[in-house]
mmCIF file as gemmi writes it, N, C-alpha and C atoms, coordinates in Angstrom:
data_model
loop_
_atom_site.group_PDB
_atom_site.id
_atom_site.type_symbol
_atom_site.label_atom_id
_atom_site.label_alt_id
_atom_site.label_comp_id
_atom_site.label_asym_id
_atom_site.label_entity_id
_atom_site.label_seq_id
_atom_site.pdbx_PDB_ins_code
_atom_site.Cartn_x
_atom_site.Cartn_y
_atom_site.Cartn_z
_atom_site.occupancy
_atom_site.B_iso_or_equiv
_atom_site.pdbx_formal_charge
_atom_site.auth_seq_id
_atom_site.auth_asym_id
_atom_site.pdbx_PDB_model_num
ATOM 1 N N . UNK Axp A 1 ? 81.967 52.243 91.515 1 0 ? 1 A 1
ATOM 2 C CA . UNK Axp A 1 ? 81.167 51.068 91.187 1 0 ? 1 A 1
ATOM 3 C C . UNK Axp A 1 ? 79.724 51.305 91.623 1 0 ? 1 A 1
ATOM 4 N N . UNK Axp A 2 ? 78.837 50.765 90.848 1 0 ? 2 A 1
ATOM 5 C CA . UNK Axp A 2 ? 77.347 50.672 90.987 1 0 ? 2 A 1
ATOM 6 C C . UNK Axp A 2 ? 76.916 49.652 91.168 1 0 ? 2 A 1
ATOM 7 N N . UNK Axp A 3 ? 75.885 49.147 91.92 1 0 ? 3 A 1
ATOM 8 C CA . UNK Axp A 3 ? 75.049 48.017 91.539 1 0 ? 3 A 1
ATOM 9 C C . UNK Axp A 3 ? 73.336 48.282 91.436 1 0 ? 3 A 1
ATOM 10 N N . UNK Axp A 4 ? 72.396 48.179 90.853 1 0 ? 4 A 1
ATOM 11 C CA . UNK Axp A 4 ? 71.571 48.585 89.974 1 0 ? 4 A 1
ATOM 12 C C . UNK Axp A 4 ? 70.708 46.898 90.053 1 0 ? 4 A 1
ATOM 13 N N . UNK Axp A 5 ? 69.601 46.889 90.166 1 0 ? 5 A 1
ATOM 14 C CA . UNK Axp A 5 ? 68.743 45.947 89.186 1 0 ? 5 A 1
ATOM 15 C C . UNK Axp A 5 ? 67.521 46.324 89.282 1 0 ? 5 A 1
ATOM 16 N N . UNK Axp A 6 ? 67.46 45.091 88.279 1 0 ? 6 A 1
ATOM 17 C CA . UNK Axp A 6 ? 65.813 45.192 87.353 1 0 ? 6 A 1
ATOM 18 C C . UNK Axp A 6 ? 64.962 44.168 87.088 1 0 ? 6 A 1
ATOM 19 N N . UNK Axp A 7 ? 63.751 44.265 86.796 1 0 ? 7 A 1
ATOM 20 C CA . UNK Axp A 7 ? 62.628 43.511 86.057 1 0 ? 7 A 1
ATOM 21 C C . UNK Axp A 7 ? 63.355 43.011 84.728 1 0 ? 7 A 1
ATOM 22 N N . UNK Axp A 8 ? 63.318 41.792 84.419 1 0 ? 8 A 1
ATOM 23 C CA . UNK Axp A 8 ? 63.364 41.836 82.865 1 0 ? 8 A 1
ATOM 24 C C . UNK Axp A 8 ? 62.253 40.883 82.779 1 0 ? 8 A 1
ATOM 25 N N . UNK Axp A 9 ? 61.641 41.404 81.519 1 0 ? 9 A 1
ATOM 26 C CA . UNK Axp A 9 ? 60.785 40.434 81.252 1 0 ? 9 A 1
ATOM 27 C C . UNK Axp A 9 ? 60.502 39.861 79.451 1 0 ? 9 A 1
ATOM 28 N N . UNK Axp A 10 ? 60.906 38.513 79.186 1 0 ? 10 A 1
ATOM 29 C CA . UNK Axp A 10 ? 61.186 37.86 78.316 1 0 ? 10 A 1
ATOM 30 C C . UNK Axp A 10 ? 59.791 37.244 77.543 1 0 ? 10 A 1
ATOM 31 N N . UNK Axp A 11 ? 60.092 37.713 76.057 1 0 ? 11 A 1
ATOM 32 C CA . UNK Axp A 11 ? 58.493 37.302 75.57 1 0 ? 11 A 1
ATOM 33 C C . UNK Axp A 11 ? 59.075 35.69 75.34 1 0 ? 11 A 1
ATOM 34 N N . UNK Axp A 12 ? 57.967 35.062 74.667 1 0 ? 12 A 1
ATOM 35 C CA . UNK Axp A 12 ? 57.983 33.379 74.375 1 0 ? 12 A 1
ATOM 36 C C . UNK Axp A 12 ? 59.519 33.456 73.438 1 0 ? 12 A 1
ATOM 37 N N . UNK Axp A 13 ? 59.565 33.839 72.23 1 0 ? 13 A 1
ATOM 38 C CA . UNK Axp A 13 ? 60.359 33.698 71.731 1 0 ? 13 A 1
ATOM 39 C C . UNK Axp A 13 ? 62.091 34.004 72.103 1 0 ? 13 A 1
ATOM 40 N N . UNK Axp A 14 ? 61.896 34.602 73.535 1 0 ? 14 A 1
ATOM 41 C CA . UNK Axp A 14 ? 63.649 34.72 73.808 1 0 ? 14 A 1
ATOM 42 C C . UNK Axp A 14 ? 64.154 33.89 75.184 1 0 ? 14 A 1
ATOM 43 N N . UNK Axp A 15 ? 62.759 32.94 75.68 1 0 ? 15 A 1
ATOM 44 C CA . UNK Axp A 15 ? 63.091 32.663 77.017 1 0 ? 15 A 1
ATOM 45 C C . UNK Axp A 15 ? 64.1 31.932 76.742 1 0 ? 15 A 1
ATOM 46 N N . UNK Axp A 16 ? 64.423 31.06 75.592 1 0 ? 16 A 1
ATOM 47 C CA . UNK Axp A 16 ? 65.62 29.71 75.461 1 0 ? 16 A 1
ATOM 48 C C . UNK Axp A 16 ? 67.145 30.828 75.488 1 0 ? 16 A 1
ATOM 49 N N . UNK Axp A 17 ? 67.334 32.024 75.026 1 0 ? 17 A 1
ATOM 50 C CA . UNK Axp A 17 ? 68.39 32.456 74.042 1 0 ? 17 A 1
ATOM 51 C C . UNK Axp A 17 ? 69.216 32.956 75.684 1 0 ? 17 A 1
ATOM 52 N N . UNK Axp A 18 ? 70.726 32.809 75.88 1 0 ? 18 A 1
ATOM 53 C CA . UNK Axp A 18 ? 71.01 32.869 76.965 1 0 ? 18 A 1
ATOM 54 C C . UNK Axp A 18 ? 71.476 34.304 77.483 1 0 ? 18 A 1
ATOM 55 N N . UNK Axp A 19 ? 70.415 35.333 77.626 1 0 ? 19 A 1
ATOM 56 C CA . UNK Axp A 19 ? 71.13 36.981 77.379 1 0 ? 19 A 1
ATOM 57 C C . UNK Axp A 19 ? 71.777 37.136 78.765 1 0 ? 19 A 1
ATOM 58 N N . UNK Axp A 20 ? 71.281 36.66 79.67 1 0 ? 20 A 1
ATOM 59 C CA . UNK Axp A 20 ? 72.4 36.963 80.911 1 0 ? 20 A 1
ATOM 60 C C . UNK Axp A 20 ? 73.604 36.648 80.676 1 0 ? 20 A 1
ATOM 61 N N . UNK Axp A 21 ? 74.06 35.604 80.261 1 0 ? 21 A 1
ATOM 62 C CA . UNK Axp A 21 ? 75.147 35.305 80.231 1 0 ? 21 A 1
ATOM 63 C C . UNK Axp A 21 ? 76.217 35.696 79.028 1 0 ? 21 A 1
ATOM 64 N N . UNK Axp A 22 ? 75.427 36.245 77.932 1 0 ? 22 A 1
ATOM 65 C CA . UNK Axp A 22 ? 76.442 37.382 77.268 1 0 ? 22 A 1
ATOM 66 C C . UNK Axp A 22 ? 76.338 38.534 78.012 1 0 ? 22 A 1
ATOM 67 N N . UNK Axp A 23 ? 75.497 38.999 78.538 1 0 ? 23 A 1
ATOM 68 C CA . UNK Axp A 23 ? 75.978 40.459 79.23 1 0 ? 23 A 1
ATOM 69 C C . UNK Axp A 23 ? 76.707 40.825 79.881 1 0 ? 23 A 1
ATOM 70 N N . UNK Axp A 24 ? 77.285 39.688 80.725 1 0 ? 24 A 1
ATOM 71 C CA . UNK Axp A 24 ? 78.372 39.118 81.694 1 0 ? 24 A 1
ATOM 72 C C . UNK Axp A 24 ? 79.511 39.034 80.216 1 0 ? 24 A 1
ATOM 73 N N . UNK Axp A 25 ? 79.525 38.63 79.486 1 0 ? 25 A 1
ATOM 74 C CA . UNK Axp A 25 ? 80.349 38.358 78.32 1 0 ? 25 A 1
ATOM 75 C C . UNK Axp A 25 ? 80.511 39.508 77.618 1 0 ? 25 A 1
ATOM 76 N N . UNK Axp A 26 ? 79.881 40.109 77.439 1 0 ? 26 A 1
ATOM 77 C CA . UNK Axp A 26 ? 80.063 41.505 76.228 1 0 ? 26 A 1
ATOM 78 C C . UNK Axp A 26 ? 80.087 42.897 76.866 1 0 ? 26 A 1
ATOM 79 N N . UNK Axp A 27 ? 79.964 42.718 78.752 1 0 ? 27 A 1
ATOM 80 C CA . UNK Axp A 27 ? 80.15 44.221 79.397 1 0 ? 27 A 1
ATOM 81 C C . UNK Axp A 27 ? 80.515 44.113 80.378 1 0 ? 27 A 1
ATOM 82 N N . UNK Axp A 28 ? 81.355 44.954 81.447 1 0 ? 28 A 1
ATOM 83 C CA . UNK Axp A 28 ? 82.334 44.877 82.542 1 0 ? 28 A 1
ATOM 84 C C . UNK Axp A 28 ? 81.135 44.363 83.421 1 0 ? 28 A 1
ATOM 85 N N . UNK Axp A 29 ? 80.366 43.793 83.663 1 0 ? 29 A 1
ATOM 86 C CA . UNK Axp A 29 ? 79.398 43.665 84.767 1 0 ? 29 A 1
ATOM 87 C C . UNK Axp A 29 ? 79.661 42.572 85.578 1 0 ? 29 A 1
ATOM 88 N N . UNK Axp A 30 ? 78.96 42.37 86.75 1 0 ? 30 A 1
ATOM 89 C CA . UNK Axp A 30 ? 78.716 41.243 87.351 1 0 ? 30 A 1
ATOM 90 C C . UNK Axp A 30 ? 76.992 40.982 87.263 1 0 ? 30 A 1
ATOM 91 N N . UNK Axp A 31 ? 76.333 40.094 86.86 1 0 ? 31 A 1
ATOM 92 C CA . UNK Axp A 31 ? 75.375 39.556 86.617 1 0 ? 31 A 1
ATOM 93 C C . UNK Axp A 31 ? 75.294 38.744 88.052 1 0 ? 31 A 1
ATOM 94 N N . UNK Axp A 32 ? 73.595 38.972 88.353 1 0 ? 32 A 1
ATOM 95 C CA . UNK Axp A 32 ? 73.237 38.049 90.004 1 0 ? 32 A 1
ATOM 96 C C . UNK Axp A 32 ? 71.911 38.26 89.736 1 0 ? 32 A 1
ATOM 97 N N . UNK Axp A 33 ? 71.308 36.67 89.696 1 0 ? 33 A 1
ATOM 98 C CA . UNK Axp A 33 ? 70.16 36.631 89.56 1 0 ? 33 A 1
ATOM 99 C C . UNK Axp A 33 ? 69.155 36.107 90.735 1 0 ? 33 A 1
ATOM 100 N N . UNK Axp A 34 ? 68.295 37.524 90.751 1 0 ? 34 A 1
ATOM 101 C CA . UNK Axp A 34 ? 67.819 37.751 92.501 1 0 ? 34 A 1
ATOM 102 C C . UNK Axp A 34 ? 66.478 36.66 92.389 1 0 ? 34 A 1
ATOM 103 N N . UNK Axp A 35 ? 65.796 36.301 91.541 1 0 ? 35 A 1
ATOM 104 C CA . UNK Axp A 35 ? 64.92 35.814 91.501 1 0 ? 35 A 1
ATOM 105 C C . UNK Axp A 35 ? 64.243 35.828 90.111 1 0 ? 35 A 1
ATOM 106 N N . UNK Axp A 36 ? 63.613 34.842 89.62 1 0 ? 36 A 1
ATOM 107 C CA . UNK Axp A 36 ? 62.916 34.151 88.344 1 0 ? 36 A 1
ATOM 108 C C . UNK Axp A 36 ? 61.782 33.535 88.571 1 0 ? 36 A 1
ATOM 109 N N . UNK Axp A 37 ? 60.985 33.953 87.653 1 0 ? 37 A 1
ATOM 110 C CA . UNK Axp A 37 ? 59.757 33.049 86.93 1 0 ? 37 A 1
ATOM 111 C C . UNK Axp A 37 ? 59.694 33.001 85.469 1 0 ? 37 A 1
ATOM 112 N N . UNK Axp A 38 ? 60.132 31.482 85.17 1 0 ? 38 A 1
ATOM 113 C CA . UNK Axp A 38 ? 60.226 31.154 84.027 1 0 ? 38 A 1
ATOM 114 C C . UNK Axp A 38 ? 58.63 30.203 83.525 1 0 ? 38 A 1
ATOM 115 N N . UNK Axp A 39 ? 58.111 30.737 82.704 1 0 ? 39 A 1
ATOM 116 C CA . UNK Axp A 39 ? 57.215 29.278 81.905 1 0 ? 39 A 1
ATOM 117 C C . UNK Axp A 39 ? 57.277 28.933 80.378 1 0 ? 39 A 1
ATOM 118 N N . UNK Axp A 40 ? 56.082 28.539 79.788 1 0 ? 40 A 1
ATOM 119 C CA . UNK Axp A 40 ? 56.552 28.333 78.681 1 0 ? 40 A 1
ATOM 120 C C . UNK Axp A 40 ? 56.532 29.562 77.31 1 0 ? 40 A 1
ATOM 121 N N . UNK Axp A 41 ? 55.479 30.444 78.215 1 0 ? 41 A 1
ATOM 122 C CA . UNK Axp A 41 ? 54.937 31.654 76.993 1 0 ? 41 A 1
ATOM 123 C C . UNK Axp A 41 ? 55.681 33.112 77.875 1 0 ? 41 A 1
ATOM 124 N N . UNK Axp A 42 ? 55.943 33.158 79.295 1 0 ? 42 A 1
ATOM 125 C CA . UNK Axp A 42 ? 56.738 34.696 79.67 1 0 ? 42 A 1
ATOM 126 C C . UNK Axp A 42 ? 58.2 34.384 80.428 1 0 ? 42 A 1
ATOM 127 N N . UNK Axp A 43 ? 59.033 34.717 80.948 1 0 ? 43 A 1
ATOM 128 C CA . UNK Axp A 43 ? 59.978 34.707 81.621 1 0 ? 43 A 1
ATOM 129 C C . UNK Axp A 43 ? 60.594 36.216 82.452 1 0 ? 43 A 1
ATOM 130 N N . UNK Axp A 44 ? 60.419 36.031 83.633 1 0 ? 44 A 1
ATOM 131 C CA . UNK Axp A 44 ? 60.678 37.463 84.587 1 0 ? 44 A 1
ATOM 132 C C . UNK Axp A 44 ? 61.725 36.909 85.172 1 0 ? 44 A 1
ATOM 133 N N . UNK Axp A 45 ? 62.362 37.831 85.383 1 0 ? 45 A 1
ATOM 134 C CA . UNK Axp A 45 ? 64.274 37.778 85.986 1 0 ? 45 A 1
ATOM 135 C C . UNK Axp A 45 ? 64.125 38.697 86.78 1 0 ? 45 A 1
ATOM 136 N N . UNK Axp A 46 ? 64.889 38.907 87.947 1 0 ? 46 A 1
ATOM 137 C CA . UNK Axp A 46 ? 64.914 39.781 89.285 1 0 ? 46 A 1
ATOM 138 C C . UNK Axp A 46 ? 67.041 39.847 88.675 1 0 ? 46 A 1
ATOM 139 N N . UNK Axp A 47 ? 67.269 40.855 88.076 1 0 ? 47 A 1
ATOM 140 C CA . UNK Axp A 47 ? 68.419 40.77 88.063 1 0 ? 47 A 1
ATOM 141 C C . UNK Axp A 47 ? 69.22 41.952 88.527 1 0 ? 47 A 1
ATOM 142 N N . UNK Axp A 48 ? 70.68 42.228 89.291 1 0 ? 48 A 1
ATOM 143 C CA . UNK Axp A 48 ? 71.154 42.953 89.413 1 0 ? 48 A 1
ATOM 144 C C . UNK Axp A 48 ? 72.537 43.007 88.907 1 0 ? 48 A 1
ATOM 145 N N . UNK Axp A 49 ? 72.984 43.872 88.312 1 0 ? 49 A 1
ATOM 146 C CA . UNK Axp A 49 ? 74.205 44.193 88.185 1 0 ? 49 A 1
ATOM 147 C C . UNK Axp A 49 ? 75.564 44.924 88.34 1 0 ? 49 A 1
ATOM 148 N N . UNK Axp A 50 ? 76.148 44.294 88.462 1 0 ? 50 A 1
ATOM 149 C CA . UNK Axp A 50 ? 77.408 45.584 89.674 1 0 ? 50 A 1
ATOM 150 C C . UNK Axp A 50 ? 78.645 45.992 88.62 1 0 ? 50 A 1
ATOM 151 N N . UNK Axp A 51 ? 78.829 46.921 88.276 1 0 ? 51 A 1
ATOM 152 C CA . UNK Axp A 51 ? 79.631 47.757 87.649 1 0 ? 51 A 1
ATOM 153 C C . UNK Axp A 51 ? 80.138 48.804 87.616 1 0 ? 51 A 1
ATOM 154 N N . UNK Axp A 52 ? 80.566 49.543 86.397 1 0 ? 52 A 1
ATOM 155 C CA . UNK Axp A 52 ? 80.912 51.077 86.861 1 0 ? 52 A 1
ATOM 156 C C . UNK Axp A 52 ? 79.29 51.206 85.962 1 0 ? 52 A 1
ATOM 157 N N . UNK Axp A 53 ? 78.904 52.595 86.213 1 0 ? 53 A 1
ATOM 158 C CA . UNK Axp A 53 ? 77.641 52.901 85.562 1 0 ? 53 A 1
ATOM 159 C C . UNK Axp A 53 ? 77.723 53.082 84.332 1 0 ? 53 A 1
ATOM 160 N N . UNK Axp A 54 ? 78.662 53.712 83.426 1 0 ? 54 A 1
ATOM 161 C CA . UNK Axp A 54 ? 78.34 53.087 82.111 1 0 ? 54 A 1
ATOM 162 C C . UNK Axp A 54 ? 77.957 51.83 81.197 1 0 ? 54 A 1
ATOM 163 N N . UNK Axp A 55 ? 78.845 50.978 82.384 1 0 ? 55 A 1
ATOM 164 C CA . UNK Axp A 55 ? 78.981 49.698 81.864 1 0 ? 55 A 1
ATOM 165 C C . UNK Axp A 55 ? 77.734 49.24 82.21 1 0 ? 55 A 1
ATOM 166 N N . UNK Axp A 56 ? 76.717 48.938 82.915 1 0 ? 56 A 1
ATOM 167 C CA . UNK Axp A 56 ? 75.408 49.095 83.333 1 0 ? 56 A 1
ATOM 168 C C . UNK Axp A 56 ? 74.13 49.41 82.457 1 0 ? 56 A 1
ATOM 169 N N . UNK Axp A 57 ? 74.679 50.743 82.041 1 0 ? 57 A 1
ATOM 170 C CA . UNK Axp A 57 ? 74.187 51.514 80.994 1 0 ? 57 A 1
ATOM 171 C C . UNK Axp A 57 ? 73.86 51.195 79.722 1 0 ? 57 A 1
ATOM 172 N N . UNK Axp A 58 ? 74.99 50.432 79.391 1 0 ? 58 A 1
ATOM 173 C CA . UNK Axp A 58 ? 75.18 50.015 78.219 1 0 ? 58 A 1
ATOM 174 C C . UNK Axp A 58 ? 74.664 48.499 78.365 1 0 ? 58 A 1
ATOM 175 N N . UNK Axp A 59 ? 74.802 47.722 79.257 1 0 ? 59 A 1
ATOM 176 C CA . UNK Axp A 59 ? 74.522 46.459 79.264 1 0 ? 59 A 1
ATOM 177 C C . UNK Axp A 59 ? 72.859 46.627 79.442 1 0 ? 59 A 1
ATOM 178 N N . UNK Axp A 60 ? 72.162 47.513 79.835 1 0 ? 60 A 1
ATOM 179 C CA . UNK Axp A 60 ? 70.842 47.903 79.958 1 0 ? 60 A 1
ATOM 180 C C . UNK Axp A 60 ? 70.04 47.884 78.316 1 0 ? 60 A 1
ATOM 181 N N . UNK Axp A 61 ? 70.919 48.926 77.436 1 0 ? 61 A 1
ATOM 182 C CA . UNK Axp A 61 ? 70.263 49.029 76.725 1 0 ? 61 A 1
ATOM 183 C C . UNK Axp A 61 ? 70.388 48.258 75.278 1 0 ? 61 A 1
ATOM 184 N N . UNK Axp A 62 ? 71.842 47.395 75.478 1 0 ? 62 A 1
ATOM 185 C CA . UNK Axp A 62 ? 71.692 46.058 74.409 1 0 ? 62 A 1
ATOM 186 C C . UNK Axp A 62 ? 70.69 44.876 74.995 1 0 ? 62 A 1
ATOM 187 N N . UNK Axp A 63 ? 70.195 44.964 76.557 1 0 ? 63 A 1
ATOM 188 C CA . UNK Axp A 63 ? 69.555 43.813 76.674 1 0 ? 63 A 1
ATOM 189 C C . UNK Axp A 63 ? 67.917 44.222 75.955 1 0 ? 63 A 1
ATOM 190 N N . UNK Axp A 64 ? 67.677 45.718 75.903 1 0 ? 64 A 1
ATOM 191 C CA . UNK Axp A 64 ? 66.63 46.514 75.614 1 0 ? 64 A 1
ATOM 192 C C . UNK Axp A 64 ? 66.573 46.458 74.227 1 0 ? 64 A 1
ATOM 193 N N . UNK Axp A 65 ? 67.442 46.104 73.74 1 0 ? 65 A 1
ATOM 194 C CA . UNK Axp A 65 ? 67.257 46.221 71.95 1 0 ? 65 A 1
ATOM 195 C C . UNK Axp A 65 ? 67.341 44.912 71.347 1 0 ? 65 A 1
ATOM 196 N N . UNK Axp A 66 ? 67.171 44.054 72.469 1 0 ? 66 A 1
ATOM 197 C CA . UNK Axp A 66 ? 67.22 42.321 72.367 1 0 ? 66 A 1
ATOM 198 C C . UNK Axp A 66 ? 65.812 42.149 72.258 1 0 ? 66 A 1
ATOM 199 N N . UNK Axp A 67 ? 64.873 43.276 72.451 1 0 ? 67 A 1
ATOM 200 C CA . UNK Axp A 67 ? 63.511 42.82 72.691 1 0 ? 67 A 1
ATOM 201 C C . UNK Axp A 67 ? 62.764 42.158 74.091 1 0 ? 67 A 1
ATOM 202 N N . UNK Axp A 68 ? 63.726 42.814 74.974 1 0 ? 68 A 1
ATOM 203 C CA . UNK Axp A 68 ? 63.179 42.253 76.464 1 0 ? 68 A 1
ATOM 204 C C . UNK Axp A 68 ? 63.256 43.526 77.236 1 0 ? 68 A 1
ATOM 205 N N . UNK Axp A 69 ? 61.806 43.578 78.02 1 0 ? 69 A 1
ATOM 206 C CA . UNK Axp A 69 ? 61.717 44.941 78.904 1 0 ? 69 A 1
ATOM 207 C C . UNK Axp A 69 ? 62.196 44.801 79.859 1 0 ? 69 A 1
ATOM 208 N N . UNK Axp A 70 ? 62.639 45.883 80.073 1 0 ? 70 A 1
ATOM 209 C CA . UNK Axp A 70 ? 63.355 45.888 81.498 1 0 ? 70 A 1
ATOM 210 C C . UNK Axp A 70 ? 62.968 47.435 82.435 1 0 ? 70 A 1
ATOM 211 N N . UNK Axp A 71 ? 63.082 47.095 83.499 1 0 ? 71 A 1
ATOM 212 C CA . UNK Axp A 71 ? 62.087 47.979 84.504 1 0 ? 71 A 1
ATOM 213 C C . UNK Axp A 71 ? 62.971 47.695 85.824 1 0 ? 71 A 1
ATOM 214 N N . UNK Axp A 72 ? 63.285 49.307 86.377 1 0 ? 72 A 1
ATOM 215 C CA . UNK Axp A 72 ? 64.362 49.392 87.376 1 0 ? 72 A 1
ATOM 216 C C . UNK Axp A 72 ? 63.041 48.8 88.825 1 0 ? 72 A 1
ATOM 217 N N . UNK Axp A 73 ? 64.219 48.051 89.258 1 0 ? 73 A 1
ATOM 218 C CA . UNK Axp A 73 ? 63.556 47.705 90.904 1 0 ? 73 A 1
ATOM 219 C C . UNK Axp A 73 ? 63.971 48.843 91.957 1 0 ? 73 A 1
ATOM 220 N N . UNK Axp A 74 ? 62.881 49.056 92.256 1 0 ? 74 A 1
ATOM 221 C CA . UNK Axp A 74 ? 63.113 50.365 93.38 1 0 ? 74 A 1
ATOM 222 C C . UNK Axp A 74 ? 64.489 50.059 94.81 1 0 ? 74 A 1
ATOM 223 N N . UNK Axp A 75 ? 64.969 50.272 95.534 1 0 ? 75 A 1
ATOM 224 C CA . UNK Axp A 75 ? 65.879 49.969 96.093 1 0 ? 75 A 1
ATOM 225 C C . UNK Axp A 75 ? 65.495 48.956 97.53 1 0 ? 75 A 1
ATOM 226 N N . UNK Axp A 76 ? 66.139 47.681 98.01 1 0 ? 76 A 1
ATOM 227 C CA . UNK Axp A 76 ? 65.433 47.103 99.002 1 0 ? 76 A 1
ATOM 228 C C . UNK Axp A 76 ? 64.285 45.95 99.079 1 0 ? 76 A 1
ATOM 229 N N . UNK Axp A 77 ? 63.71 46.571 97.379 1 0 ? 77 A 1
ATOM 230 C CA . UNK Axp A 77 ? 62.415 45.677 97.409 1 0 ? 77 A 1
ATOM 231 C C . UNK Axp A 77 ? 62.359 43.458 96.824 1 0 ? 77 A 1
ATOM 232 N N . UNK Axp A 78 ? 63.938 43.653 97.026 1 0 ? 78 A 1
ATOM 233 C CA . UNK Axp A 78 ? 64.157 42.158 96.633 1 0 ? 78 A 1
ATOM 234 C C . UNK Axp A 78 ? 65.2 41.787 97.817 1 0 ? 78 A 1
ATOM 235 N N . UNK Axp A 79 ? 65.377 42.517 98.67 1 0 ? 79 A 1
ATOM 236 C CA . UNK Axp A 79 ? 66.51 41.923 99.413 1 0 ? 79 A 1
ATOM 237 C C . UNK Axp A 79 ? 65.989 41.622 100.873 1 0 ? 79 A 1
């Protein structure tokens, strides 16, 4: 098992659409959300996820083809 997180950061048009909570739905993960700033035009997520590393992997790069960047948090720097 791994646990892993990241930056995501949400343009205007996806802050409503609920992608954490399919990723939790569509990949072995556990979803934990370390910290947020939501407004009306950006949305940043502090998220980590605990899995095996494929599953990670993969939940990384459907959230990446959703149109939201995502950027690994160095280790420590949210806890």
């Amino acid at each position: 098992m791994a646990i892993q997180r990241f930056y995501l950061t949400y343009n205007e048009e996806l802050i409503k659409e609920p992608l954490i909570y399919e990723v939790g739905q569509k990949f072995e993960v556990v979803t934990n959300i370390r910290g947020a700033s939501v407004s009306d035009h950006i949305g940043i997520v502090a998220l980590e996820l605990d899995g095996k590393q494929d599953q990670i992997d993969a939940a990384v790069e459907w959230i990446a083809s959703r149109g939201v960047k995502v950027e690994p948090i160095e280790k420590n720097v949210i806890e």
